[in-house]
C-alpha positions, 0 to 999 in steps of 0.5 A: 569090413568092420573088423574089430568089435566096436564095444572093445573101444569103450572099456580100454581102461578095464581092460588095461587093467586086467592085463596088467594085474593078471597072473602068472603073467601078464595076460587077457581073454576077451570074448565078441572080439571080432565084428560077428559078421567079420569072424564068419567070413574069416572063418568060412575062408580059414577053413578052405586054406591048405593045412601043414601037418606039423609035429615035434616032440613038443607039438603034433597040430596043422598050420597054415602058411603065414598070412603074409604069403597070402595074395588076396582074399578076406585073410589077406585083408585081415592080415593087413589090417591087424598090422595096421596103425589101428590094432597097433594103438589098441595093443599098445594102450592095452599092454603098455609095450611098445610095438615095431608094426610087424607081426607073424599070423596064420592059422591053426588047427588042432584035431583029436590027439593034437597037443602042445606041450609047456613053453614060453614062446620066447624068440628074438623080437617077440613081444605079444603072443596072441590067439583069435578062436574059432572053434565052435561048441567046444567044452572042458571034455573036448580038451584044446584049453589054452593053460597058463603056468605059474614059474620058479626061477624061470621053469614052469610049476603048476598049471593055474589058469584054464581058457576054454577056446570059445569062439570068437576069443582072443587071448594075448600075453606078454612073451617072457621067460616066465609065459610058460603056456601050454594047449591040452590035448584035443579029444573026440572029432571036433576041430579046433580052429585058431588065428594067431601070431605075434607082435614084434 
């Protein structure tokens, strides 16, 4: 399969650029990021996983199991590939940050009332937080934005910059004590389907 889209290969430069100039922390959304035949079959396959409900003060969504546990199928294969050598370099030209080859993947579904409240993501050994979306149609009224914070002395101030989750999206940022992000809360009946990780 053809994964990536095929014009990311053509603009590495601007897109090196925003990253690194973004704020409140370095960050980029691109959209048409996967093959749109790819994202399809992805999508038809992610939707049929069995969804973990998972919920915390700080969080109420469902979860796949990780994609590492996945024995065949197309997500199996994704899986692989984004942890191949190719998607590797990409990342690595984008973000200037140097990468071990392993990462953390499986999908995401928020419903109505799902939330995930303001957080850094910082982990041991986490380097590139990143986010493919899969949702369809939804609008600002719908919730589920991806909102990033700006921060003083490494706690979280205001709200600055909204991305709807519009198909076919991908958003990565750099993990730090200062990649302070949170997902508005889901409102009305559509399902707000994601894959994400990170890149260690």
């Amino acid at each position: 399969m053809h994964y990536l889209n095929s014009n990311l290969f053509n603009n590495t430069a601007t897109l090196k650029n925003k990253f690194s100039s973004a704020k409140p922390f370095k960050h980029i959304f691109i959209e048409n990021f996967l093959d749109e035949k790819t994202v399809e079959v992805l999508f038809k396959e992610l939707k049929n996983q069995e969804f973990e409900e998972k919920e915390a003060d700080l969080f109420h969504l469902y979860q796949t199991k990780d994609f590492f546990n996945l024995e065949n199928g197309k997500l199996s294969e994704f899986y692989e590939y984004f942890k191949g050598k190719e998607v590797k370099k990409l990342i690595e030209e984008l973000t200037g940050i140097k990468l071990k080859g392993k990462i953390d993947m499986a999908g995401s579904l928020y419903k109505d009332t799902n939330f995930l409240l303001c957080h850094d993501d910082e982990l041991s050994g986490r380097k590139i937080a990143f986010l493919i979306y899969l949702p369809k149609n939804f609008e600002e009224k719908d919730g589920g934005s991806f909102v990033l914070f700006d921060s003083k002395n490494e706690k979280p101030l205001n709200k600055t910059i909204k991305y709807l989750p519009k198909w076919n999206s991908f958003l990565m940022f750099e993990v730090s004590k200062i990649s302070f992000h949170e997902v508005e809360e889901v409102i009305g009946k559509k399902e707000r389907y994601a894959i994400g990780g990170w890149f260690h």
